[in-house]
C-alpha positions, 0 to 999 in steps of 0.5 A: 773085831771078833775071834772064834775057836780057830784062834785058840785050838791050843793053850799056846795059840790062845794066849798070843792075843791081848786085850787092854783098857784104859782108865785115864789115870794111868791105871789099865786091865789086860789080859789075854783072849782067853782070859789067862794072864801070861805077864805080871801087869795083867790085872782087871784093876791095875790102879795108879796110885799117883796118876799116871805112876805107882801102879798097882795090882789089886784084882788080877783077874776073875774066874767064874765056875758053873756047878750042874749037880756034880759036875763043875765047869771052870772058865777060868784059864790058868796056868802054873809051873806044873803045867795047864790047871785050868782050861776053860778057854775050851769052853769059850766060843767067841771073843770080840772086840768092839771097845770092849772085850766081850766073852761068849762062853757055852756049857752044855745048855748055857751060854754065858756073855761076859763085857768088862769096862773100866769106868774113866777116872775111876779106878774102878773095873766091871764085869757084867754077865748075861747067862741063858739056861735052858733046862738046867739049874746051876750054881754060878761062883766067881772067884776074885783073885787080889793082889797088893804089888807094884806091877813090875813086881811078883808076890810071894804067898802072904806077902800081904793080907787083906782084912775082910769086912762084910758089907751090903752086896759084898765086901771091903778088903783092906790091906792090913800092910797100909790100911788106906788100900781098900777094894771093895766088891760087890755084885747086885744079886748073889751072895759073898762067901769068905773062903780065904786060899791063895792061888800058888805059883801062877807061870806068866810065859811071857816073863820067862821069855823075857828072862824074868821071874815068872811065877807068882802068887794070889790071894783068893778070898772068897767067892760071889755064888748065885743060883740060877733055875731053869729056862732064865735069863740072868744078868749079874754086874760085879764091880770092883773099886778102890772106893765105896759105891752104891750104883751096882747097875754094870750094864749102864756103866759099860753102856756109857764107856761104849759111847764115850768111844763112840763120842771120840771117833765121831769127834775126829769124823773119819769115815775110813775104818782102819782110822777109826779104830786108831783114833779108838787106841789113841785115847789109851794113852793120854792120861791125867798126870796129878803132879802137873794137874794136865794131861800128859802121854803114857809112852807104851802099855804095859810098863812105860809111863811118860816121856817128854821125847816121846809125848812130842813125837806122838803129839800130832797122832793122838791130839791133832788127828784125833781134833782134840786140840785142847788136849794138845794146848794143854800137853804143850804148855805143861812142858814149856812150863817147866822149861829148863836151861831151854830144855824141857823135861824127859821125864816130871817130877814126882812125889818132890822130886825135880824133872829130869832133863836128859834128852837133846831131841825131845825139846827139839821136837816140841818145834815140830809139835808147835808147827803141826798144832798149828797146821792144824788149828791156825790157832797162832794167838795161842802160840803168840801169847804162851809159847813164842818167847819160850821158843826164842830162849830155847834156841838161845840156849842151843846156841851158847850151850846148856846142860848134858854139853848140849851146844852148837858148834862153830860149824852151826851144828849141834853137837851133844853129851859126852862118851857114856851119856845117851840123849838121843831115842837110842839110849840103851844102856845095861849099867856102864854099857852104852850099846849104841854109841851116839854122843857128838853131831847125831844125824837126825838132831841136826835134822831136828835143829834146822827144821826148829830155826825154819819154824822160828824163822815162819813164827817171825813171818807171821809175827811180823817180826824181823826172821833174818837171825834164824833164816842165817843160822838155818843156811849156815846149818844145812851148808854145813850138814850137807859137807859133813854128813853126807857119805858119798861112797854110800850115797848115804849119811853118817849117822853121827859125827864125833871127834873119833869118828864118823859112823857110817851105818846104815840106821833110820835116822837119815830119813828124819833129813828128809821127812820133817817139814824143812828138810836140811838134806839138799832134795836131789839126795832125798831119793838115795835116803829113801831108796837105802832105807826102803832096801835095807832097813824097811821090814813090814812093821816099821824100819830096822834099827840098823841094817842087816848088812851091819856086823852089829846087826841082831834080828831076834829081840828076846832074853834076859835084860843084856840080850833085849838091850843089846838088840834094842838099836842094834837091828830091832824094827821101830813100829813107829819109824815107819810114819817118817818113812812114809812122808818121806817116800811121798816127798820123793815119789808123790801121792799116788804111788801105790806102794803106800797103801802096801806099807800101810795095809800090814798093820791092819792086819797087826791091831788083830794080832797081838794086842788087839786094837793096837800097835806094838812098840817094836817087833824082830828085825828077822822074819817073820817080824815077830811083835815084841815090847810093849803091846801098846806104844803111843808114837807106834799108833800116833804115827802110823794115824799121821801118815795114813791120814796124811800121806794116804787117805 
């Protein structure tokens, strides 16, 4: 993907575009097009301390600086609460993305490539360039900008301090405040000079918007000088790491994270374009987890960390598709592993802490993980030998009732939590305020609940054992959900059932009755779900959260903690709805409809816009959609993969 001038004709332009990399620990680099920093997580070397957790920013960027006689050129953009200080993106000729973001630059008769890469399960950064000079000699400096903070954090000035130690090609940082924190950077050619400043009052726009501190401090100190002569090709690597190194060769290191990319796409064997460069973003988000020693799913960059309810959601896009199938093997037994009153977990344990518990779907979505895992590997020894009993206990549970008042009801339906508790995916909630209402009968758990009885009753079929008790239970389920949610006024189904209520908004989760692999609704209704959500709730990017015809509806997602929550559910578009929306829509008008390849054809354009190569969390429930949240979310990739593999191509 490559970008040019037209992209960046002004500061505000220049910095709608972001780039990320992973590292596989949970630690990542972002920043802008332009190279300036607009959030506190941006950072080249934003390290998990306890993988995938304890985030950490320790280089938040790199700037480099040509001096031709006595004229200085900056490249680095920054900005500050006085405005512009530094536009070098005035400079920048192009910028592409092909795995990794690389940075051409031009100065009067130079030009400058600059690639960064992080190194997997490493928490390490490099950043190599090739610069080309025709008549001129100059002098190149980078400046290291460091910090110490949690990434949801901001630093003040000598907040921390950074002992300084010269070492062979560079220099080791240690942090006076926790002296087990080093960096150490080093360059192959050049020379380190100490010259300790800080950089004060840098303005992230992104945090304001967010209603959020935006200024921050950084600690510069020193700078890599090189001296280039005339008509040369030079090639400097600088690497940065949390650990001392010897090989400085930073051309070989990005070379192999090229071809480890290369290695994923090729292992999945698509040859549609669009599917490659999803299964490229998926490996961003599984991580190693160290608590559990496995792999697990990081929710969304830039400040999610796992979740149970979303690692079973996105299980099937970013391992199943992806045909990392030990990967999904390994994700399903740590969570069955740690089953709990036949639940599994929402969030693991960390640092001795004990696993939170509180979600009714997540385990209830496990059975769709397992279903599809074995869609795709027949691997039903596996099933047979690790997970099978689990799943009996699991439903048991349901049955007789476990924690967070989650229990099936004498109507066989599952009703959850109490006024004040949020187990369902819409969970908002700003101190004592529950903005989305949902405790009782929801829609798409009971949608959730048949489709995990049918896939028990399949397990016993394959099993050769008696399927008789789940296959009653199920008809005793969808009998009764189709009495009781169904809204015939509206053609439509209540969204949650409780002793007060039954809520009839318009909101997605009905479609979740049509689109998963047992389908509870009765199937002559599939058409008017479908049809109401495709009028009121489709919107481009993904599905809206509720209708706009709803008095509670919010179009706009923005602002400080109590407006972004109060439009999280309320009329906010899911990116990653749109996948059920799509299998469901297929169910009732079959393949070949060309509107499919409508409702996929705008995220193409999408992983060019925000973040580049991915695929935003949310995005404005008005026009014109505007991407929000996190820049990168997993269900949003996994699931528009699914859909456009399965339903599509």
């Amino acid at each position: 993907m490559r970008f040019g001038k037209k992209d960046w004709k002004t500061y505000e332009s220049g910095i709608q575009k972001e780039w990320i990399l992973t590292n596989g620990l949970g630690g990542f680099a972002s920043s802008t097009i332009v190279n300036c920093n607009i959030r506190k997580y941006n950072a080249l070397l934003n390290v998990s301390l306890n993988p995938p957790i304890n985030r950490t920013v320790l280089l938040s960027k790199l700037d480099e600086e040509i001096i031709i006689g006595d004229k200085s050129y900056y490249l680095g953009t920054n900005k500050t609460v006085n405005g512009i200080k530094n536009k070098g993106y005035l400079y920048l000729q192009q910028f592409i993305f092909e795995d990794v973001p690389k940075f051409i630059y031009s100065v009067e008769d130079i030009f400058i490539e600059k690639e960064i890469a992080l190194v997997y399960k490493e928490d390490k950064v490099v950043v190599t360039y090739e610069i080309e000079s025709k008549d001129s000699s100059f002098i190149f400096r980078l400046y290291p900008f460091t910090n110490y903070k949690d990434h949801h954090q901001n630093s003040k000035k000598n907040d921390f301090i950074y002992k300084q130690f010269e070492i062979e090609n560079g220099v080791r940082l240690n942090l006076k405040e926790n002296e087990k924190i080093n960096i150490y950077i080093k360059t192959d050619i050049g020379e380190y000079i100490q010259s300790e400043k800080w950089f004060e009052g840098m303005y992230y726009d992104n945090e304001e918007y967010r209603g959020l501190d935006p200024i921050d401090y950084h600690f510069i100190p020193g700078y890599f000088e090189v001296k280039i002569n005339p008509n040369t090709k030079t090639k400097i690597s600088f690497i940065a790491s949390t650990k001392d190194f010897d090989d400085l060769d930073g051309f070989k290191m990005i070379q192999n994270v090229k071809q480890r990319y290369k290695d994923i796409v090729k292992k999945a064997h698509y040859e549609d374009e669009f599917a490659n460069k999803l299964v490229r973003a998926c490996d961003d988000f599984l991580v190693y987890r160290k608590s559990t020693n496995t792999k697990t799913v990081i929710a969304g960059y830039p400040w999610f960390t796992d979740w149970g309810r979303d690692t079973m959601i996105s299980l099937t896009g970013l391992t199943l598709l992806t045909k990392r199938f030990d990967d999904a093997k390994e994700i399903l037994l740590t969570f069955i592993n740690y089953l709990d009153q036949g639940l599994i977990p929402n969030m693991f344990p960390d640092e001795g802490y004990d696993p939170l518990y509180n979600t009714v779907d997540g385990t209830l979505w496990y059975f769709y993980g397992v279903y599809k895992y074995l869609e795709y590997t027949k691997d039903y020894d596996f099933v047979k030998n690790n997970i099978y009993s689990k799943l009996k206990e699991i439903i048991n549970y349901h049955i007789n009732g476990t924690k967070y008042n989650i229990k099936m009801d004498n109507d066989f339906l599952i009703t959850a939590g109490e006024k004040g508790t949020q187990l369902t995916w819409m969970d908002a909630k700003v101190d004592d305020w529950v903005v989305t209402e949902r405790h009782g009968k929801a829609v798409e758990i009971n949608a959730l609940w048949y489709n995990a009885l049918k896939v028990m009753e399949y397990l016993c079929k394959e099993f050769k054992e008696d399927y008789s008790y789940y296959e009653d239970i199920a008809l005793k389920v969808k009998e009764n959900f189709n009495k009781l949610f169904w809204n015939e006024d509206k053609k439509y189904l209540y969204d949650v059932i409780n002793e007060n209520i039954k809520d009839d908004k318009i909101r997605p989760n009905a479609i979740f009755a049509v689109s998963l692999p047992y389908s509870v609704l009765d199937s002559q209704k599939h058409k008017y779900i479908v049809d109401r959500v495709y009028k009121e709730l489709y919107a481009t990017y993904g599905i809206r959260s509720l209708s706009p015809y709803e008095d509670e509806y919010i179009g706009v997602y923005g602002g400080n903690r109590y407006k972004r929550d109060a439009a999280y559910h309320q009329g906010t578009t899911w990116a990653w709805l749109i996948g059920h929306f799509i299998t469901a829509y297929v169910k009732v008008y079959g393949k070949s409809d060309n509107l499919i390849k409508k409702f996929i054809d705008p995220f193409k354009d999408h992983i060019k816009d925000q973040c580049v190569g991915q695929i935003a969390e949310i995005f404005d429930g008005n026009e014109p959609i505007i991407p929000r949240g996190c820049f990168a979310q997993a269900w949003s990739v996994a699931e528009i993969l699914r859909c456009y593999v399965e339903d599509l191509i």
